[in-house]
C-alpha positions in Angstrom: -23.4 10.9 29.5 -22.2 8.3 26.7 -19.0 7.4 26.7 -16.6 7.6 23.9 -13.9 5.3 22.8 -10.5 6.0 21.2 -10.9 5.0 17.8 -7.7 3.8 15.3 -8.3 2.3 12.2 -5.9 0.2 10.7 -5.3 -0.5 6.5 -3.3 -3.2 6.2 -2.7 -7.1 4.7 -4.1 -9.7 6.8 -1.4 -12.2 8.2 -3.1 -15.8 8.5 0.0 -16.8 10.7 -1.0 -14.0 13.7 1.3 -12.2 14.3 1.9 -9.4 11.8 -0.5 -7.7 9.6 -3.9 -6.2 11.4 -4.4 -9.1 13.6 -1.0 -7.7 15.2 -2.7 -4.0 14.8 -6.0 -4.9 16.2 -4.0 -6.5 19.4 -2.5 -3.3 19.9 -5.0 -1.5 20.0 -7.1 -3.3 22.0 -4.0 -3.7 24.5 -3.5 -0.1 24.7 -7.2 0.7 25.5 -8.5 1.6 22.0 -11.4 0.8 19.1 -9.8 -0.9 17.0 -11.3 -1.0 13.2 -9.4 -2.3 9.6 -9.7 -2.0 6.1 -8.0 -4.9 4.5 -5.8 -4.4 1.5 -4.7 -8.0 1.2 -4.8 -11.7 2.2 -1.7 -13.5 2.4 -1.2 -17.1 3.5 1.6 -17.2 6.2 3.3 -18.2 8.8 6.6 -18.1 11.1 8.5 -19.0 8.2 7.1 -17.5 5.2 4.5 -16.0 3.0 3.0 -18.6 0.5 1.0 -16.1 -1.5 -0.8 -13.0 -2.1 -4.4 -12.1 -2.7 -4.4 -8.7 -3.2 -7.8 -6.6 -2.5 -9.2 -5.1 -5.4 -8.8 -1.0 -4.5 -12.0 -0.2 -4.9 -13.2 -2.3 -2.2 -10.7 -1.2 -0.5 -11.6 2.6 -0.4 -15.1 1.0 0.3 -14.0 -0.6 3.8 -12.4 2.5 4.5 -15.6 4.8 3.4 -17.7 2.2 5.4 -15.8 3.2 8.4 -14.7 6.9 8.3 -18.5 8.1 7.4 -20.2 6.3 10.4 -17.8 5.3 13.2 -14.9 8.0 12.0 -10.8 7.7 13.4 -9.5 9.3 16.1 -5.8 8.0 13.8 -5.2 5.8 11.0 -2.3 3.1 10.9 -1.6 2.5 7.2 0.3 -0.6 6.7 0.7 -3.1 3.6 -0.6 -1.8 0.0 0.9 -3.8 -2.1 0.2 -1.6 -5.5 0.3 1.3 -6.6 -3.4 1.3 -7.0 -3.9 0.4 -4.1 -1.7 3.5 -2.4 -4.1 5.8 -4.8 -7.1 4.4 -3.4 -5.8 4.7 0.4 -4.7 8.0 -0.4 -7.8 9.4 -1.7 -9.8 8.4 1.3 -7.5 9.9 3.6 -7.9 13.4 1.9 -11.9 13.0 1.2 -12.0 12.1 5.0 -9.4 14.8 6.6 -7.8 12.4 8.3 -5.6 14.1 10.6 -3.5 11.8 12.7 -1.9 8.7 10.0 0.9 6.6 10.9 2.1 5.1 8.1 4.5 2.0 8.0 5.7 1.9 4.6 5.9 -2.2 4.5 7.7 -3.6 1.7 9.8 -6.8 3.0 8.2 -9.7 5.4 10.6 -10.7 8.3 11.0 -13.6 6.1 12.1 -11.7 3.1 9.4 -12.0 1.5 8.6 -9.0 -1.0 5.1 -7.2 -0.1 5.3 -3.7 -1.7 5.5 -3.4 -5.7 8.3 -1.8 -6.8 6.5 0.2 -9.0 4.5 1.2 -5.5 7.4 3.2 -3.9 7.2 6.1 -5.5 3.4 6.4 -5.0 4.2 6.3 -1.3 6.7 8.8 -1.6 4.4 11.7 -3.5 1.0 10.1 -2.3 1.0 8.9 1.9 4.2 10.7 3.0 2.4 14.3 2.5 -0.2 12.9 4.5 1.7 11.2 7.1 1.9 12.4 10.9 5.0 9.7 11.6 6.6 7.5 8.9 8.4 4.6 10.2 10.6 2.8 8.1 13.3 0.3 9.0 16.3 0.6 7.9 16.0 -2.0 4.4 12.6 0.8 3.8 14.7 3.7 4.2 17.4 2.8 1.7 14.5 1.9 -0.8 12.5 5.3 0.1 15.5 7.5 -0.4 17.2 5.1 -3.2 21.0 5.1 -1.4 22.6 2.7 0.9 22.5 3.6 4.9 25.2 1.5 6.6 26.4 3.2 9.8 24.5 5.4 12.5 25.6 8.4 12.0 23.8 8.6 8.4 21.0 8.0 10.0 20.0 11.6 11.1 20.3 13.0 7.4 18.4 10.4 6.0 16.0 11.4 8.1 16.0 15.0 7.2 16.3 14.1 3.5 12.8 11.7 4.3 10.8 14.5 5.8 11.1 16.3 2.5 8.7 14.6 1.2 6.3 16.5 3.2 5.1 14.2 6.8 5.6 15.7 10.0 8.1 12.9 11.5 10.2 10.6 10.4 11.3 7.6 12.8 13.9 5.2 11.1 14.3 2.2 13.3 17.6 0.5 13.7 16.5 -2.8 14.4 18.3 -4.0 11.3 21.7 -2.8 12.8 23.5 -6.0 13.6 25.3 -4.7 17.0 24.9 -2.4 19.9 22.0 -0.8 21.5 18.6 -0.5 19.1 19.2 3.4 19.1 15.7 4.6 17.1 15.9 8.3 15.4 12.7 10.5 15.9 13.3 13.9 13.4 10.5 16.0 14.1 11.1 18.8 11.2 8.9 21.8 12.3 11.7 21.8 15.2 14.4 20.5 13.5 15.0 18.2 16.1 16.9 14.8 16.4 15.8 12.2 19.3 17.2 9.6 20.3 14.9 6.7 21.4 17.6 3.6 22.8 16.6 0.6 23.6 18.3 -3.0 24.7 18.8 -6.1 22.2 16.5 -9.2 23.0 18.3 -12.3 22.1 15.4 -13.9 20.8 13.9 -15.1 17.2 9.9 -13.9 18.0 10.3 -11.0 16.0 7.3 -11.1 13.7 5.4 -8.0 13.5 7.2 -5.9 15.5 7.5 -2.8 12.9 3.4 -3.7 12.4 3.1 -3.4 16.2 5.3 -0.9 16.5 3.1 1.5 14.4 0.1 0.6 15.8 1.2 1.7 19.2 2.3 5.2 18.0 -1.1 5.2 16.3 -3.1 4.0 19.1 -1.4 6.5 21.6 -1.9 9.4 19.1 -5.5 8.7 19.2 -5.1 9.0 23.1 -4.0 12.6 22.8 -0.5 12.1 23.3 1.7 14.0 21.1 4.4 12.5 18.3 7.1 12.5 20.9 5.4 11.0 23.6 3.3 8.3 21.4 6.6 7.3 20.2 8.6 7.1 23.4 5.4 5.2 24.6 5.1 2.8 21.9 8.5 2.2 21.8 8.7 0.8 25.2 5.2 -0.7 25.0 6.9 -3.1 21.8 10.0 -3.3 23.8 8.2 -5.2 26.6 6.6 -6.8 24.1 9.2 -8.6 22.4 10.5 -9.5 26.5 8.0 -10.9 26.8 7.5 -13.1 23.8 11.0 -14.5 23.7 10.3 -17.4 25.9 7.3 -19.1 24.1 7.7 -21.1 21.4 5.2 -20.9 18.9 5.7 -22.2 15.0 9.0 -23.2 13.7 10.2 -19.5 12.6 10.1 -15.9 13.9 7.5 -16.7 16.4 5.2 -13.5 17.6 5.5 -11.0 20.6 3.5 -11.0 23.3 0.9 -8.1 22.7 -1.1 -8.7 25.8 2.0 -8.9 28.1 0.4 -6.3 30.5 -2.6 -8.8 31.3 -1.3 -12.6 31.0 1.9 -14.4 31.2 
């Protein structure tokens, strides 16, 4: 009997530097025992210390790459990362329904680690009323959150209503990370609305500046454990501490002269 693989397809920019992007996706995936596939929305030139420019992909290609895919080799989940435009979003989106795609993690990226802008503002509300519908998990950071929901988020305990006020816009979980949170635990929020239930997912500080990709890698974990059969709860408690090892890992090498990677393949090399 042929075997089968676990199948995740990623659509996302490309990051020449690594160590974001779906060269961080397509590490996951392979690290966590899937097949991994992209669909790639945009070339940027970057590194540990920046992005230098954008080449967006025109959206009909785009939609092309992902028709290429879905109607031969098919998705067991997709990880949805940078779009850049509002075209773009309409194109992804579009596939996604022609395709029933069932299991989409979607990262709604807007802001490098470096600052750098990579959503359009214009973009954000086609995310909102276009992907989030669709979505299985959303993960946005903090900075995405306060852009998504158009208020400031400042302390903790506004965390689990801007969650609830998220998931009204129709996915079936909302994780806001708290990465951005400048002291304490990293205390993650998992709302899963069909329960209306609140976890909390905490998780020790790394002193370290290898920090590129993580919310990239972050989401391609819950992706690639989704496509494993796990459920939300569990693909998120597993990818959480699959990026937390991760980053451990990572924070002793010394690689470019600004947020250096994490180590994706920490369970097989040192």
């Amino acid at each position: 009997m042929a075997k089968s693989y676990h199948r995740v397809l990623t659509v996302a920019g490309s990051d020449s530097g690594g160590g974001a992007g779906i060269q961080a996706d397509l590490k996951t995936f392979s690290a966590l025992g899937c097949y991994g596939m992209s669909a790639i929305t945009a070339l940027t030139a970057q590194n540990t210390t920046g992005v230098f420019g954008i080449h967006p992909v025109p959206p009909g290609f785009v939609a092309e790459q992902m028709e290429a895919v879905l109607m031969d080799i098919g998705a067991d989940a997709v990880k949805i990362g940078m779009l850049y435009s509002t075209e773009l979003v309409e194109a992804v989106a579009a596939q996604l329904k022609k395709h029933a795609v069932d299991k989409i993690v979607l990262d709604p990226v807007m802001v490098a680690q470096s600052g750098d802008r990579l959503l359009q503002d214009d973009a954000v509300d086609a995310v909102r009323d276009l992907l989030m519908p669709l979505a299985t998990v959303v993960t946005p950071n903090l900075p995405e959150a306060e852009v998504l929901l158009d208020r400031r988020l400042e302390k903790a305990d506004q965390m689990a209503s801007a969650a609830r006020a998220m998931a009204a816009f129709g996915s079936r979980s909302i994780l806001i990370k708290a990465g951005h949170m400048e002291a304490g635990d990293c205390i993650d929020l998992l709302y899963l609305p069909v329960e209306g239930r609140v976890v909390h997912l905490t998780g020790d500080r790394v002193d370290t500046g290898n920090n590129h990709g993580t919310g990239c890698t972050l989401s391609s974990a819950i992706a690639a454990y989704l496509a494993r059969g796990l459920d939300i709860e569990a693909a998120v408690a597993n990818a959480k501490a699959y990026i937390a090892d991760a980053i451990r890992a990572g924070a002793a090498y010394r690689i470019g002269r600004g947020h250096g990677p994490v180590h994706h393949f920490h369970r097989f090399w040192e």
